[in-house]
C-alpha positions as CSV (number, residue, x, y, z in Angstrom):
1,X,-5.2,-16.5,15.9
2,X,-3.6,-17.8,12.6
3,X,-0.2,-19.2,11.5
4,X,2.9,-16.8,10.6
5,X,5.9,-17.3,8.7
6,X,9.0,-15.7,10.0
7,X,11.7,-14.7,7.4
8,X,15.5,-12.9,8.9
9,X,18.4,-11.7,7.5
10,X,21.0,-10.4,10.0
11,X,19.2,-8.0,12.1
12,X,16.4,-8.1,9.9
13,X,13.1,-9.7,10.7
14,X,9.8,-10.1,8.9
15,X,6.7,-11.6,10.3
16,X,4.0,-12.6,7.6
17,X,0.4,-13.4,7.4
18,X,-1.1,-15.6,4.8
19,X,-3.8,-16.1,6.4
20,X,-5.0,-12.4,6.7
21,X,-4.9,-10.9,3.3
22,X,-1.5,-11.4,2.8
23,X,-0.1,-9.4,4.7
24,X,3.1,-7.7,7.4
25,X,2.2,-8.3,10.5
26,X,5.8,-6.7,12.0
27,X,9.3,-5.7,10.1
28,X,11.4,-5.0,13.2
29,X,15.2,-4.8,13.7
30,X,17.0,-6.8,16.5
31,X,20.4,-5.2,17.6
32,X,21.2,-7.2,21.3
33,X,18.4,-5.8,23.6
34,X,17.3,-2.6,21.2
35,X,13.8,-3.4,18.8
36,X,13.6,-1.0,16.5
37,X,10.2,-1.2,14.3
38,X,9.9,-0.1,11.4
39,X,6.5,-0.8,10.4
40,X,3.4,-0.4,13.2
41,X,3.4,-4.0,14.7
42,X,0.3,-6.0,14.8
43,X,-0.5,-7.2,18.2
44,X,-2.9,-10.0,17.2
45,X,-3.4,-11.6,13.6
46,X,-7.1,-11.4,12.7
47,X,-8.3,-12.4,9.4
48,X,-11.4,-10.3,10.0
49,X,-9.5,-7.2,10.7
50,X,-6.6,-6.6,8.3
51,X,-6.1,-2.9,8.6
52,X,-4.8,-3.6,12.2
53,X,-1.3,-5.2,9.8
54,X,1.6,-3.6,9.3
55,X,0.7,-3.4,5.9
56,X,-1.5,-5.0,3.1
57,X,-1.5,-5.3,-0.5
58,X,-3.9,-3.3,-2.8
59,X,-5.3,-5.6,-5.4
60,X,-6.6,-5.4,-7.9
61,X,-7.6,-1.6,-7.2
62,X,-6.0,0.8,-5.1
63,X,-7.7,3.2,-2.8
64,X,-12.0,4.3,-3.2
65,X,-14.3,3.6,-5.5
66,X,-17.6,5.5,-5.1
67,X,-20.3,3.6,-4.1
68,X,-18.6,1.0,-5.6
69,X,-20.0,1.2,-8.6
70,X,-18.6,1.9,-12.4
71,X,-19.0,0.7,-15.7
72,X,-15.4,1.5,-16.7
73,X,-14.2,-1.5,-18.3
74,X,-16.0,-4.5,-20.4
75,X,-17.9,-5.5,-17.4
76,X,-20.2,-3.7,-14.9
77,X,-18.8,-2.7,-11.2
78,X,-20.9,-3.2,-8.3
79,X,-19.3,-4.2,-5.5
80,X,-20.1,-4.1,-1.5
81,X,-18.9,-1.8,1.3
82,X,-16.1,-3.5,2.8
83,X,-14.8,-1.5,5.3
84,X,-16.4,0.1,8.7
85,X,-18.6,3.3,8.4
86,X,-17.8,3.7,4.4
87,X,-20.2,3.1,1.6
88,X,-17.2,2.8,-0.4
89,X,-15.5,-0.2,-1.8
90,X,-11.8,0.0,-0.5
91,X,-8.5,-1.7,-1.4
92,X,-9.3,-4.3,-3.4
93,X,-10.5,-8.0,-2.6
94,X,-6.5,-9.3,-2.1
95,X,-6.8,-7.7,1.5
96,X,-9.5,-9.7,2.6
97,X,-8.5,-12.8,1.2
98,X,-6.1,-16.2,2.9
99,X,-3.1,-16.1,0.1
100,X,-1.2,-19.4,0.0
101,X,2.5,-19.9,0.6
102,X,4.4,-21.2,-2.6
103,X,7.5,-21.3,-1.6
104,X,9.5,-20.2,1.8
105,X,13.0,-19.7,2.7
106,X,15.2,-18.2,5.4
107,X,15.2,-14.9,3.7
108,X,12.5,-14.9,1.2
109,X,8.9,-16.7,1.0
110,X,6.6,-16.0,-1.9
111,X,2.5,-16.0,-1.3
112,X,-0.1,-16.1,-4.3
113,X,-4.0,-15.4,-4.2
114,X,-5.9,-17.5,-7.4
115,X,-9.3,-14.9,-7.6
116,X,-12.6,-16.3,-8.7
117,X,-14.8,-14.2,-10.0
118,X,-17.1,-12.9,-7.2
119,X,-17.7,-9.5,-5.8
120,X,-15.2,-8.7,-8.0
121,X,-16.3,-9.7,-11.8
122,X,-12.6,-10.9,-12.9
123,X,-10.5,-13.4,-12.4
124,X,-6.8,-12.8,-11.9
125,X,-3.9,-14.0,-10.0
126,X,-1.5,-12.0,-7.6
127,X,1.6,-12.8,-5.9
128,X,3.8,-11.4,-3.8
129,X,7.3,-11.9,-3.5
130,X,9.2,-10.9,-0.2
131,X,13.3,-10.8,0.0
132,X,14.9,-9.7,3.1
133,X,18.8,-8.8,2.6
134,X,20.7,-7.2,5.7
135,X,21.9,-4.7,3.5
136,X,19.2,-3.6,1.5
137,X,16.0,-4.2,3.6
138,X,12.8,-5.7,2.8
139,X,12.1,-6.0,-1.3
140,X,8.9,-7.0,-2.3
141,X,7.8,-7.7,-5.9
142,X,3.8,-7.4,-6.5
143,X,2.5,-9.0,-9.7
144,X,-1.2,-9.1,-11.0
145,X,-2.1,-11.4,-13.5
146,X,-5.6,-11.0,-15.9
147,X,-6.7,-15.2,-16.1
148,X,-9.9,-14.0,-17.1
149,X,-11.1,-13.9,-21.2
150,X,-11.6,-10.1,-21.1
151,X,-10.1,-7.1,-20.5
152,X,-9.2,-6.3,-16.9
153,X,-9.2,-2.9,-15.3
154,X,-6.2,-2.8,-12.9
155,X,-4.7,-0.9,-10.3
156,X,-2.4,-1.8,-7.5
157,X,-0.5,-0.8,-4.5
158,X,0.8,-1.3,-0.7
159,X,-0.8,-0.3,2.6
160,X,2.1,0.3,5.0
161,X,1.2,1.8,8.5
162,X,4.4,3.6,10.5
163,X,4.7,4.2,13.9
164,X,4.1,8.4,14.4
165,X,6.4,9.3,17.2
166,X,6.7,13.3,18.3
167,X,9.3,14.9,15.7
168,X,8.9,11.9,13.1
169,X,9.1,13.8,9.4
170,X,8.4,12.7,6.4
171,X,10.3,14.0,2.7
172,X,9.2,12.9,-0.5
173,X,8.2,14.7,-4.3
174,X,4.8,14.9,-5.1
175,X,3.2,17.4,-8.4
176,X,-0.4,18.1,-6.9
177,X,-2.3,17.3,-4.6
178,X,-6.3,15.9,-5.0
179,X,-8.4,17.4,-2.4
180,X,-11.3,15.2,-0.7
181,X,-14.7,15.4,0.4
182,X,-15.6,14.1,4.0
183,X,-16.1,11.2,2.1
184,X,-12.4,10.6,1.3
185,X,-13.2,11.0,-2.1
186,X,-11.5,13.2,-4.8
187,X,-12.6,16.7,-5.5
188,X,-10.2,18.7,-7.6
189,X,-6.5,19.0,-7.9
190,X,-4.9,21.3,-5.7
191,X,-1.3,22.7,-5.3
192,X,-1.3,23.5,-1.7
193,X,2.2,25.4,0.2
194,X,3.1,22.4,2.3
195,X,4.1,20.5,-1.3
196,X,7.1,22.8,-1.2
197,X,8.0,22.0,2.5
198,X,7.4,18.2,1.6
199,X,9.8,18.4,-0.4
200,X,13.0,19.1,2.2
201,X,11.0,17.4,4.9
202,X,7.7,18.0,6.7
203,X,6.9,17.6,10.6
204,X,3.9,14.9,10.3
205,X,2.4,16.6,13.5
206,X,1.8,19.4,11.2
207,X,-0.5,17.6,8.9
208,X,-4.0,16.1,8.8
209,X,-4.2,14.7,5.5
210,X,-5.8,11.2,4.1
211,X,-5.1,12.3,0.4
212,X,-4.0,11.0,-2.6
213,X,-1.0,12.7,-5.0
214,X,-0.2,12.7,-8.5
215,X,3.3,13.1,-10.0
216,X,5.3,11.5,-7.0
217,X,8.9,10.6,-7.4
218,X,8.8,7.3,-6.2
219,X,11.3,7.9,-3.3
220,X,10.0,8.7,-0.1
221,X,12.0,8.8,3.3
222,X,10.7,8.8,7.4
223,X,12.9,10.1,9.6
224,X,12.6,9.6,13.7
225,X,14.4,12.1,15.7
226,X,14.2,10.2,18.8
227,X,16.6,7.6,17.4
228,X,18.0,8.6,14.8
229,X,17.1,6.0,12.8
230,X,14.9,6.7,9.1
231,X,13.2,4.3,6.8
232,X,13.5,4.6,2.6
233,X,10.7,3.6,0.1
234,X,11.9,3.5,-3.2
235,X,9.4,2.0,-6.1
236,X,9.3,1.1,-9.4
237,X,6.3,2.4,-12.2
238,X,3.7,2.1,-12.4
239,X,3.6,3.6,-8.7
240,X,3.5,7.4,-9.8
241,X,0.9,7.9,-7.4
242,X,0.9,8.4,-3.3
243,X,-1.1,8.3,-0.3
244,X,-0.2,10.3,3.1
245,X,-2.7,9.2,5.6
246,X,-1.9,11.0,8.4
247,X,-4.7,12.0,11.5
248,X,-3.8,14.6,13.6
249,X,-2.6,13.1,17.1
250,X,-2.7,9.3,15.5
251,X,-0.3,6.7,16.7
252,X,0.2,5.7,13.0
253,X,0.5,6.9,9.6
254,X,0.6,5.3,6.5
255,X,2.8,6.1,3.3
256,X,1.2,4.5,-0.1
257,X,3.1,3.7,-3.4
258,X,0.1,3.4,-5.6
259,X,-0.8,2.7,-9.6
260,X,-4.4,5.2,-9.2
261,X,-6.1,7.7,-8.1
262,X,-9.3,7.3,-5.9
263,X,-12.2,6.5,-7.8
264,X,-9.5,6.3,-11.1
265,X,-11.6,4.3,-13.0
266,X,-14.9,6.7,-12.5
267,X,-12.5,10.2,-12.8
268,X,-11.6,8.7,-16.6
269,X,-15.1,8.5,-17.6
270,X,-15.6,12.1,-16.5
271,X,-12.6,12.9,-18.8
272,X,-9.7,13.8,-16.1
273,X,-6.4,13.1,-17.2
274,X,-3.3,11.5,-15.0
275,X,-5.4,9.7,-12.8
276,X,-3.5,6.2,-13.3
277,X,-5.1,2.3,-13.9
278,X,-4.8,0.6,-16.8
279,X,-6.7,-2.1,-18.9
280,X,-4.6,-5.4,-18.4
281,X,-5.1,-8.0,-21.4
282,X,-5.9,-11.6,-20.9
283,X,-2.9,-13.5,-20.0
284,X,-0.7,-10.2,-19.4
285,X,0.8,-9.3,-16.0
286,X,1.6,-6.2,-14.2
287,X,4.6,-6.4,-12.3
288,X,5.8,-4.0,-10.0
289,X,9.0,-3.6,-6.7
290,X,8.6,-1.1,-3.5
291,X,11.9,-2.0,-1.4
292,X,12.1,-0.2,2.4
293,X,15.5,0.0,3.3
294,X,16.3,0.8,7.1
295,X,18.7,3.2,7.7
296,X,20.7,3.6,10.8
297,X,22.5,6.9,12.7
298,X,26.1,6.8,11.7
């Protein structure tokens, strides 16, 4: 087990963990006797096992790369397999990192990760900034900075697992859709009927997707019939990119504001377009919101 920092405002409550990768460990709602969660709750905080969070950050690259290998960029890729049963590197290094606290309040805290150059051949620092208002929900402000002397490639995002209940449907925007191999890995752009649906809501038990989507909207809303009760993600560029992850007859399901394509870096090389990432200059920092605002039956 490892420390948590607890952060409320009103009803609201957000549970934190430095320790493992930065991360939500629970954002829950407290009305007298009723918990209402609206992230998947961890039950234990393990700093080996991060994907068991609420959600993560995705620094400094979102989603695959193949093999963990590329040559995008001033220096050479070749990073380890960090996850279970993939030869693919995954989500970053800020996942698998202890961030530090750097400053805390009632409402608010603020955690930072200073990278070394390891795996990962730049140096950079990230921080995250979490506000909690009883009115607005949970903001959180992601920022990457390049510390390092050359170009940086870049690409960022959030992990957020929710709870998949019978009935729970999801409505968002998305252009196109990148089909996968049974790698998870990106095949060719796809337009597939259930876009349209998506787009005026779409029962979840419908779907077996781990995909990634161009063209999203930024505005994504979970609704659960059983209560009534719907979450809201709203985001700010550069997350014009999205994630469903959603296996048939899981417990959970994950909605992903995201900066990139899988693979981004290795699709530019091969010439695709719209693919996301960017080169961030020494000293220059990417700075981006996602805000989940709960929202209650009337």
């Amino acid at each position: 087990m490892t420390s948590s920092i607890e952060l409320r405002a009103g009803e609201l409550h957000l549970t934190l963990a430095p320790q493992v990768g930065g991360s939500i460990a629970r954002f829950y709602s407290q009305r007298g006797t009723q918990q209402q969660q609206w992230l998947r709750a961890a039950d234990t905080l393990d700093p080996a096992k991060p994907w068991t969070m609420g959600s993560f950050p995705l620094v400094p690259y979102a989603n695959r790369i193949r093999d963990g290998r590329s040559s995008f960029g001033p220096r050479a890729l070749n990073l380890a397999a960090n996850y279970p049963d993939s030869k693919h590197a995954i989500h970053g290094t800020a996942w698998q990192q202890p961030w530090q606290v750097v400053a805390q309040g009632t409402d608010h805290a603020t955690l930072a990760l200073d990278y070394t150059p390891g795996d990962w051949p730049y140096a950079f620092r990230a921080v995250q900034e979490f506000k909690l208002d009883a009115q607005t929900g949970l903001s959180l402000v992601l920022s990457v900075t390049n510390l390092d002397s050359v170009d940086m490639p870049v690409g960022v995002g959030h992990h957020p697992y929710l709870p998949h209940r019978p009935g729970t449907r999801l409505t968002t925007d998305v252009k196109a859709m990148w089909g996968g191999d049974a790698e998870v890995m990106p095949t060719n752009l796809q337009t597939p009927a259930f876009l349209e649906t998506l787009r005026s809501g779409i029962a979840l038990d419908t779907l077996d997707l781990d995909n990634n989507f161009i063209g999203w909207n930024r505005n994504a809303r979970v609704d659960w019939p059983d209560t009534g009760t719907a979450l809201v993600m709203t985001a700010e560029a550069p997350f014009d990119y999205f994630v469903l992850y959603c296996p048939k007859g899981g417990e959970a399901f994950c909605i992903e504001p995201v900066s990139n394509c899988t693979d981004w870096m290795n699709l530019a090389q091969q010439g695709q377009g719209d693919v996301g990432g960017q080169l961030l200059a020494p000293g220059a920092t990417l700075r981006t919101t996602m805000v989940l605002q709960p929202v209650w039956p009337v």
